[in-house]
C-alpha positions in Angstrom: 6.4 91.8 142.5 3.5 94.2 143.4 6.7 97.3 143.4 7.6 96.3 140.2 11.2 95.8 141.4 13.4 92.8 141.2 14.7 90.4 144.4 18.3 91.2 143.3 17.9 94.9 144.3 15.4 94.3 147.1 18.7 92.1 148.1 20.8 95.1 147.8 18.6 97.7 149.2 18.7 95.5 152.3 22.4 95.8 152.4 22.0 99.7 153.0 22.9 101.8 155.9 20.7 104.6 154.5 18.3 105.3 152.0 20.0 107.8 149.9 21.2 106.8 146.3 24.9 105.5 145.9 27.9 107.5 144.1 28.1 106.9 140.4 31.5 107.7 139.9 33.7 105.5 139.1 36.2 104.4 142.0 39.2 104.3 139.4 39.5 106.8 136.6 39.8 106.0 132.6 43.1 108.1 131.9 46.0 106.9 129.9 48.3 109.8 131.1 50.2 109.7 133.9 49.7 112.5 137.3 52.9 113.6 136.0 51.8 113.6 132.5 49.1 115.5 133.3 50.7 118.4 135.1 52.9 119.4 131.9 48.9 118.8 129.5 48.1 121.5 132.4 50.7 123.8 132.3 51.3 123.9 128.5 47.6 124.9 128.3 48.1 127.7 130.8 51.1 129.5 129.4 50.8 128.4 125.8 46.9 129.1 125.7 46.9 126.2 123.0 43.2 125.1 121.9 42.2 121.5 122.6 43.9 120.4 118.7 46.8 122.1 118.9 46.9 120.6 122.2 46.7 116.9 121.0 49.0 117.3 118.5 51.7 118.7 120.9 51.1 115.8 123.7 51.1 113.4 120.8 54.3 114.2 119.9 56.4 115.1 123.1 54.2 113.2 125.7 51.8 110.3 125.2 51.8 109.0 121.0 48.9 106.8 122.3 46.4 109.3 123.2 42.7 110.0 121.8 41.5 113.3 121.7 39.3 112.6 124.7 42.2 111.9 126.7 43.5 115.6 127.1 40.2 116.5 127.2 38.9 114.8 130.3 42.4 116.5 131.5 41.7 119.2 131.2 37.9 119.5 132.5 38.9 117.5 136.0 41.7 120.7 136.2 39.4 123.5 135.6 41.2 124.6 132.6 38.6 123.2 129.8 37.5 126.9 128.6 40.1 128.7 126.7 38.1 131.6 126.6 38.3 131.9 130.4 41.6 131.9 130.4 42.5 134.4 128.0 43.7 137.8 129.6 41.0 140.2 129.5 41.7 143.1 126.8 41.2 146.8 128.2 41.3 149.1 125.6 41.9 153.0 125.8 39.0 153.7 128.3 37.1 157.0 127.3 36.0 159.4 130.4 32.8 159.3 130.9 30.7 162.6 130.3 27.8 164.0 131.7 25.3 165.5 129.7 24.9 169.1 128.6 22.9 170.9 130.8 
């Protein structure tokens, strides 16, 4: 062992096609709601604007009874729809004309 590396993942190294690093994603996804499920989590957070509590509470009751709080949230991130603050419509207010100075 001059590499300090074991035989097991000389073994798998040897396996390879290449030499870049492997995924480290999981192949199957740790979600207790449902594609369909999901969708509504979605859409009640775009037209609702709920934050991630109100959230739970809502897909507790109407959706899923069984879901943590992580649940929605991992949801919610994999959709793109994690910040609320990003979502929020953008407030103009009355917009004063800009003036040159005196001369």
């Amino acid at each position: 062992m001059r590499l300090d590396v074991s035989e097991d993942t000389i073994r798998r190294w040897k396996r390879r096609d290449g030499v870049a690093d492997g995924s480290h994603t999981p192949h199957r996804l740790q979600t207790t709601l449902t594609p369909a499920q999901e969708v509504v989590v979605v859409a009640l957070r775009k037209t609702l604007l709920l934050p991630l509590d109100d959230l739970l509470v809502v897909t507790r009751e109407f959706i899923h009874p069984e879901v943590s709080r992580s649940g929605p949230d991992r949801c919610l991130r994999r959709h793109g729809v994690a910040n609320l603050k990003a979502l929020l419509p953008k407030e103009e207010g009355p917009q004063t004309p800009v003036k040159p100075f005196k001369a």
